[in-house]
N, C-alpha and C positions, 0 to 999 in steps of 0.2 A: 298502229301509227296514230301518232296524238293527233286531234282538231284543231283549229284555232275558231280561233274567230277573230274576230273582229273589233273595232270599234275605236271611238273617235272619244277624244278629253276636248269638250269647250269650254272648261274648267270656272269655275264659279263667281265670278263677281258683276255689279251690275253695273249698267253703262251709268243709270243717270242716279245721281246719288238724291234720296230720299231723307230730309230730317225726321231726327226722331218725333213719336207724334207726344203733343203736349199732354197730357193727361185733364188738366185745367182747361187748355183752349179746345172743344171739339163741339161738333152741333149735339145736343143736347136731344133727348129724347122723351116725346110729350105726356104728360102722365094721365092724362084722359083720356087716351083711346083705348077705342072699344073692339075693334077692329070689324063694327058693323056696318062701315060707311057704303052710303050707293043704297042704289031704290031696290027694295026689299024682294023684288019681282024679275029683277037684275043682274043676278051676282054670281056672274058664273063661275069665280075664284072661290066659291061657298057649297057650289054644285056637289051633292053626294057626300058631305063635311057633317054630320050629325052634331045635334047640339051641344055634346056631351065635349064629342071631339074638340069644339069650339070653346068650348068653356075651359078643357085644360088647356089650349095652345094660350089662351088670352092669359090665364096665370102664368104661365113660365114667360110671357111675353112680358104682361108688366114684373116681372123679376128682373129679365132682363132688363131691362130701361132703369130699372137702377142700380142695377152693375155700370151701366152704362154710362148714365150719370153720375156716378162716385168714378169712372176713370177704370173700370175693373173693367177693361175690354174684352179678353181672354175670356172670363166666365161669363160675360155678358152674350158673348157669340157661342158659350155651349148652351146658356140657357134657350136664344134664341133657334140653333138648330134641331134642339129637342123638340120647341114648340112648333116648328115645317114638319117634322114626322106626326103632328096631330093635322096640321093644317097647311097648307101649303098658300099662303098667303101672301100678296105682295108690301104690304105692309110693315113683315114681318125680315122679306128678304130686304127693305131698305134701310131697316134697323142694324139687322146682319151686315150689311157692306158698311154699314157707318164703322163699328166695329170690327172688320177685317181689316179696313181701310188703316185703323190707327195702330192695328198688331202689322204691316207690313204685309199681309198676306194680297196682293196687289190683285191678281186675278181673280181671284176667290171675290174680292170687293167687287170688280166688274162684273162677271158673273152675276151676283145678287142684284147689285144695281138698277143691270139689264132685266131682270126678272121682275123686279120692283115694278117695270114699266110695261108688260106685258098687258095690263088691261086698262091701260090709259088711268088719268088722273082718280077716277071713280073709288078705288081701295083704299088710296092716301090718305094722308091727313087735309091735305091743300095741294093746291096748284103748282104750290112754292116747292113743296118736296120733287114734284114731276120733274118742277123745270132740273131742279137742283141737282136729281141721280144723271139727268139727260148731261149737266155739265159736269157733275162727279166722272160720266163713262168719258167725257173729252179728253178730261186731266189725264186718267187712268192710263188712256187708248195710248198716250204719247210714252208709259211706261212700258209697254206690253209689246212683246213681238209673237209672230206669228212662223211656225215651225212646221213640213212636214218631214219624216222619216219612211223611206221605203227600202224594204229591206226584203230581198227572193231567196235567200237561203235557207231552206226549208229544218225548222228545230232552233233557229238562230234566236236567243231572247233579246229586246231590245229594251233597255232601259232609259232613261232622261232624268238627269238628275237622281239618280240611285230607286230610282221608280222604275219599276218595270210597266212597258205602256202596250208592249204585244210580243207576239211568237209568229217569228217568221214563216211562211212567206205572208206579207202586208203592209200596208202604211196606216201610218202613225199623224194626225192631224191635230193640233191643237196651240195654246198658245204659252208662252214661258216671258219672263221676264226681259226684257233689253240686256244685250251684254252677253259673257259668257258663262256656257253649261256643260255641261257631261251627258253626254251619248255615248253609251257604251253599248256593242252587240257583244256576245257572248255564244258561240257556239261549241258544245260540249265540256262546257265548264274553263274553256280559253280565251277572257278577255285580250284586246287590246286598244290601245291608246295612241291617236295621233292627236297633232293641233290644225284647230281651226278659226275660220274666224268669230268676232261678234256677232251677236243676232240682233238688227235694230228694229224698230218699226218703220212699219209701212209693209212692202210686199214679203209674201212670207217666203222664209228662209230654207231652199230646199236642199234636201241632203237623201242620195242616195245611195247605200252602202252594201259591197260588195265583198261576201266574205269565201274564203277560201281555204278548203283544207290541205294537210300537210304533201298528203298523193297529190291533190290538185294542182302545187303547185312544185311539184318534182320534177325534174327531167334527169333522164339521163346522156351521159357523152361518151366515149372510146378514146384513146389514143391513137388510133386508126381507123378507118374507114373497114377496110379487108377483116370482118368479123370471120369470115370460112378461114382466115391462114393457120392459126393454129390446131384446126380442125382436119388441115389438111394435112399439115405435118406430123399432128399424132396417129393419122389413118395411113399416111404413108411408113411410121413407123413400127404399125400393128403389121402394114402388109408384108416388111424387110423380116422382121419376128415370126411370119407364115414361114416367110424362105428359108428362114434359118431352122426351122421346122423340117420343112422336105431335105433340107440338105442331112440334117441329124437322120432323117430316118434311112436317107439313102447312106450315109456311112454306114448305121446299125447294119444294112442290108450287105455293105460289104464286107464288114467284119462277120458277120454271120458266115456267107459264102466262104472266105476265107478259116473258119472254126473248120464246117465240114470237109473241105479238099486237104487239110492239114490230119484230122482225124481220119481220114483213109487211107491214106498213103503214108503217114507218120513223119517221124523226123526228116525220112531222110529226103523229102521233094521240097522241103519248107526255103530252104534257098532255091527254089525253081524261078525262073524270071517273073512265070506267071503269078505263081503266089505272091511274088512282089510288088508287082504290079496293082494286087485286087488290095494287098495291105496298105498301099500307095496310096490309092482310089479313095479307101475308108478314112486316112488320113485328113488328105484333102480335101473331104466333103464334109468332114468332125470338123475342121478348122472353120472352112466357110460356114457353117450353121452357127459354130462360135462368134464369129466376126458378125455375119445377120444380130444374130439375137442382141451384140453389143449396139450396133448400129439401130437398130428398132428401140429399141430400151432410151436409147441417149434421144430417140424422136421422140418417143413419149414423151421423155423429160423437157426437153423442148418446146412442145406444143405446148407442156399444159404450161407454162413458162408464160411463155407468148399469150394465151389465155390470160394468167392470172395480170400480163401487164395491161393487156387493152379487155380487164371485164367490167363492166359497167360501173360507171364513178356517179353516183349521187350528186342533184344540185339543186338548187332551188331559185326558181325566176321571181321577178317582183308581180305581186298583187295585180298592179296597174299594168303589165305587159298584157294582162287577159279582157281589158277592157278594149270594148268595140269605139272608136271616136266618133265623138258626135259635131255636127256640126256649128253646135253655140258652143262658142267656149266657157267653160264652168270658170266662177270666182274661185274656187276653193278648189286647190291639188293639193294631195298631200300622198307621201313616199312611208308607207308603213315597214315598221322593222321586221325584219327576217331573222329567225334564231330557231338553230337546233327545236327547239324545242314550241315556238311560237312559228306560226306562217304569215297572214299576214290580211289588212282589210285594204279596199281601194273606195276611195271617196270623193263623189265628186257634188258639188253644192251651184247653187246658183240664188241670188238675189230677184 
């Protein structure tokens, strides 16, 4: 029996709409740095960095910075990410989000940003950069919402935005763009999709999803309650088909008796009352065994009748009838499709 799973479409577009970024207008990035600022005795962003290390991140850094500055943002942030795999610099991450910042990559920019600011003004260029990531993350903060996903169905994968983010059973914490995304769980290769609402900033957006398989969410029903009747009626027409049994063998038995009282005496006692009588007997007992066996035969058919009309019919309940009510009521209900072939997810969300 196929699985389903699950899952939820908060489908793609963002609440607060972004201009494109200029290429020409953007903070510019400085062509003397060294990335050795801070007292030499100090610098714990340097800690365990060999000089070597040091020396290629500062190349691909100043490459970076002029991608940067000619407007090649894109190559300006692989340049810059290559040179965090030599040195993980804050410096280096405020260069980074300058340049995330202008490819639309919104969280990626925060992220750096924030990182930028990890060991106070000391790594920067100036003061002026500190203040500036500190007002960059404000702008940012107001595009960015905050998500979590939990999900207890154990193999369930859960994706966000066509990213897979875990394997059930777990939550999911982190942050997505304002507006709507795709959440989808997936268990045993059965997506499915409901709607839900936007995801804004401020408090995060909780979504807990409950997925269900095809047995899980089966029942079955009867046309009747009385499951033993036609059990009973084929066991009473086995028992009529006994009798008609005994009565057959008690005929055999008179005709038999009536073979030998004929073979002794011969033709001439065969009209005797008595032989009539025992011929009579065998008759009448041939008949009722006949009549039984029809009558047993037709219960059979009967029961199994009455069997085939009230035997177990297939159904399937909703999703959300297995969910236990809580007492805050969730912002977000939603009614997932049931089909042959799909079951069904229950989702409930709160702000």
């Amino acid at each position: 029996m196929k699985a389903i799973a699950i899952a939820i479409a908060l489908a793609a577009s963002a609440a607060y709409a972004q201009p494109k970024p200029d290429p020409t207008n953007h903070e510019k990035a400085g062509t003397n740095e060294t990335l050795q600022n801070g007292a030499e005795a100090s610098r714990p962003w340097a800690t365990g960095v060999s000089s070597s290390e040091q020396q290629a991140a500062l190349g691909l850094f100043h490459d970076g910075n002029i991608e940067l500055n000619d407007g090649l943002f894109a190559k300006a942030a692989e340049k810059y990410e290559e040179a965090l795999k030599h040195w993980d610099h804050p410096a280096i991450h405020y260069n980074l989000a300058l340049a995330l910042m202008n490819l639309d990559r919104t969280i990626e920019a925060y992220d750096n940003f924030d990182a930028s600011m990890k060991f106070g003004e000391a790594p920067l260029q100036s003061k002026d950069k500190f203040d500036s990531a500190k007002n960059y993350i404000v702008v940012l903060s107001h595009a960015i919402g905050e998500i979590e996903v939990a999900c207890a169905k154990k193999g369930a994968k859960v994706a966000i935005d066509g990213k897979e983010v875990f394997t059930a059973p777990g939550t999911y914490k982190g942050k997505v763009k304002v507006g709507r995304h795709q959440i989808v769980a997936t268990l045993e290769g059965h997506p499915t999709r409901v709607e839900a609402t936007d995801i804004q900033p401020g408090a995060p957006f909780k979504i807990e999803l409950h997925l269900y398989t095809v047995a899980e969410l089966t029942r079955y029903r009867r046309k009747w309650d009385a499951t033993w009747m036609p059990y009973v009626v084929m066991g009473g027409g086995i028992a009529v088909g006994v009798l008609g049994g005994v009565f057959e063998l008690m005929s055999s038995n008179k005709y038999a008796d009536y073979d030998r009282q004929v073979a002794a005496c011969g033709t001439a006692c065969m009209n005797s009352p008595a032989l009539k009588d025992l011929r009579s007997s065998g008759d009448t007992f041939k008949t009722a065994g006949e009549v039984m066996y029809g009558v047993g035969a037709a219960a059979l058919v009967t029961g199994a009748v009455l069997w085939w009309i009230n035997r177990p019919e297939a159904y399937q309940i909703r999703a959300e009838d297995l969910q236990t009510p809580t007492p805050e009521p969730a912002q977000v209900r939603v009614t997932p499709v049931v089909s042959p072939s799909f079951a069904g997810a229950a989702l409930m969300g709160r702000f």
